[in-house]
C-alpha positions in Angstrom: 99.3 -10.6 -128.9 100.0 -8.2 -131.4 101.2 -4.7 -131.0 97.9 -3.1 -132.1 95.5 -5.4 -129.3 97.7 -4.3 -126.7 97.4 -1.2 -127.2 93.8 -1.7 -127.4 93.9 -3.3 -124.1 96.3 -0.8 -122.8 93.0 2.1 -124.1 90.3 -0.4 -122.7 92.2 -0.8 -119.7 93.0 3.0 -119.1 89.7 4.2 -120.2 88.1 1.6 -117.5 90.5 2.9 -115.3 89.9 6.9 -116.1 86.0 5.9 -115.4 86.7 4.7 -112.7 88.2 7.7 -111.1 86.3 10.0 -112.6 83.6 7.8 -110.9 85.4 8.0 -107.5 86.0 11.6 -108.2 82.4 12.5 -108.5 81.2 10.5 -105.7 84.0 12.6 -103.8 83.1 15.6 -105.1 79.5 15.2 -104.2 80.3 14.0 -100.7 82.6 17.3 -100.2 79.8 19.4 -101.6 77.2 17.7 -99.3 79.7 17.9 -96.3 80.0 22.4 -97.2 76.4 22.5 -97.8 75.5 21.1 -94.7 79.0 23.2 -92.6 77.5 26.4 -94.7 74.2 25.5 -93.2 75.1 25.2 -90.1 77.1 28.8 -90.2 74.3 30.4 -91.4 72.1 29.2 -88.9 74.6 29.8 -86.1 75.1 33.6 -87.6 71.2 34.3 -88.1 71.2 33.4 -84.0 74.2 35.8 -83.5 72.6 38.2 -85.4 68.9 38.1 -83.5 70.7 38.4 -80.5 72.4 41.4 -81.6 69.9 42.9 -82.7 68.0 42.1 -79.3 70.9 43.5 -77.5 71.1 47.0 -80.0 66.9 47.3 -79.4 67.5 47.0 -75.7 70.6 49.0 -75.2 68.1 51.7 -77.4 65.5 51.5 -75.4 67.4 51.7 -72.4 68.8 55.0 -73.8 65.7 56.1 -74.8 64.2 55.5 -71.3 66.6 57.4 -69.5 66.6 60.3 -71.7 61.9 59.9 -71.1 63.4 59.8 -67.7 65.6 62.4 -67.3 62.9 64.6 -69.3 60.3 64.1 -66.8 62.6 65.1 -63.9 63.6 68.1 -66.1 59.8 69.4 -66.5 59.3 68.8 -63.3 62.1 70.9 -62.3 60.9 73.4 -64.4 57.5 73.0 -62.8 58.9 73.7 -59.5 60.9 76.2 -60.6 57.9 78.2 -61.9 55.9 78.1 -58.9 58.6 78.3 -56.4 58.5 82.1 -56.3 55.1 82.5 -56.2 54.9 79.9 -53.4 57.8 81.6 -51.7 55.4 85.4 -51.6 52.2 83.4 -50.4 54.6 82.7 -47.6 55.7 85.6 -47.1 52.5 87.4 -46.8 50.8 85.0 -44.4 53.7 85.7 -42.5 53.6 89.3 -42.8 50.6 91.5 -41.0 48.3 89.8 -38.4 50.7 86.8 -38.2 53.9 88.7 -37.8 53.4 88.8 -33.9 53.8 84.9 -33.8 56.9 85.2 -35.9 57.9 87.9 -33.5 56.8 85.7 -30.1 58.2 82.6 -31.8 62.0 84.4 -32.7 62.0 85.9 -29.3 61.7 82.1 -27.8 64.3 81.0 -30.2 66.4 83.9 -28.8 65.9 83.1 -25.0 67.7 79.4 -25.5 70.4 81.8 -26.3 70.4 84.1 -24.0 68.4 86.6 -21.6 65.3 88.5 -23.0 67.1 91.6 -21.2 69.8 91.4 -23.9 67.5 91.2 -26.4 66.5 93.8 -29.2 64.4 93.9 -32.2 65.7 95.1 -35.3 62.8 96.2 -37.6 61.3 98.9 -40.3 58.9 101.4 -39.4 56.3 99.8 -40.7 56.2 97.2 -38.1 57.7 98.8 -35.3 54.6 99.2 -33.5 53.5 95.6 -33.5 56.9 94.6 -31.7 56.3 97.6 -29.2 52.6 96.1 -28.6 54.1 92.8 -27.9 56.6 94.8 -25.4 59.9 93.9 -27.1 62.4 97.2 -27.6 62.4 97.7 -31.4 65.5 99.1 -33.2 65.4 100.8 -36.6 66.3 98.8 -39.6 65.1 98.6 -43.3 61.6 98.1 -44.1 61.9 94.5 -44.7 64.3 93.6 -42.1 62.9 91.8 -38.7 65.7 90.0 -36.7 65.9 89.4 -33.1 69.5 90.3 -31.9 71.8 90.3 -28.9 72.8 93.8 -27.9 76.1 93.3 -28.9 75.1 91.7 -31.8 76.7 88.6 -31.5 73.4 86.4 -31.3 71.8 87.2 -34.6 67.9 85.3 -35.7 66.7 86.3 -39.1 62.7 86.6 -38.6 62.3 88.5 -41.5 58.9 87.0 -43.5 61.3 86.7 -46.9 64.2 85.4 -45.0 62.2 82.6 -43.3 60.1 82.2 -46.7 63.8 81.5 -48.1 65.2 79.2 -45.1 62.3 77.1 -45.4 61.9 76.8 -49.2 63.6 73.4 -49.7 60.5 72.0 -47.4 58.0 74.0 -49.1 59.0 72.5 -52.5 59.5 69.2 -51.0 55.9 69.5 -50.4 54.9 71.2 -53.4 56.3 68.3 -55.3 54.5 65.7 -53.0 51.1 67.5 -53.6 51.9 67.7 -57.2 52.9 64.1 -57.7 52.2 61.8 -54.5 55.6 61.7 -54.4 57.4 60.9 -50.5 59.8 62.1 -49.3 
């Protein structure tokens, strides 16, 4: 064989040969391609999932929030509500206590008083303006303010605060408990 076809066999041969790989390489190529596709795919999916569910957890956790803050809102109107009408609650007490009711106050302090102690030891400390309902009911009435109407020891030591305001204010807490519960149905 002569220098020149074996060189040309040596081309043939490494041409066939560079084919061939390139061949090989392509087929590889495509395969790895296919193989990211198909791994990208898959990510893609998996992170579109991720992402739904994040975005389901965010809308949740906001209207959570935004529940609580309806929520705390409501009870802060209602508050307010209560608030509003408390004190005029607190005078219609007050003044269906005060005049032709007064003498059960009085008779209904004066047995409070007597699980105490004796109705001989007992006083009443009022203003003028009611001093002669407590005389009517025979109790011994002691000057105080105009407001004032406690039932008290002699020494002072047993003290009962039957003044219409002062019961109006020890017995608020029920009266907007039921305030409230006429308001809203709400129990207690």
């Amino acid at each position: 064989m002569s220098l020149d076809e074996i060189r040309k066999s040596i081309d043939k041969d490494a041409k066939v040969r560079a084919d061939s790989i390139r061949e090989e390489g392509a087929a590889e190529a495509a395969a790895i391609l296919k193989d990211a596709r198909a791994k990208a795919a898959e990510i893609l999916k998996a992170s579109k999932i991720e992402a739904q569910k994040d975005a389901e957890r965010i809308k949740r956790e906001q209207i959570s929030g935004v529940q609580m803050e309806i929520s705390s809102m409501f009870v802060n109107a209602r508050e307010a509500v209560l608030e509003r009408h408390m004190q005029s609650l607190k005078k219609g007490i007050t003044a269906q206590l005060t005049g032709k009711n007064l003498d059960k106050v009085v008779g209904g302090a004066a047995r409070q008083f007597t699980k105490f102690a004796s109705k001989n030891e007992m006083v009443v400390r009022v203003g003028k303006k009611n001093a002669a309902i407590v005389k009517r009911l025979g109790y011994q009435p002691v000057s105080g303010k105009e407001n004032d109407l406690s039932i008290e020891s002699n020494d002072g030591s047993i003290s009962i605060d039957a003044s219409p305001n002062g019961l109006a204010d020890r017995h608020a807490p029920e009266a907007r408990a039921l305030l409230a519960s006429k308001l809203w149905k709400v129990k207690d």
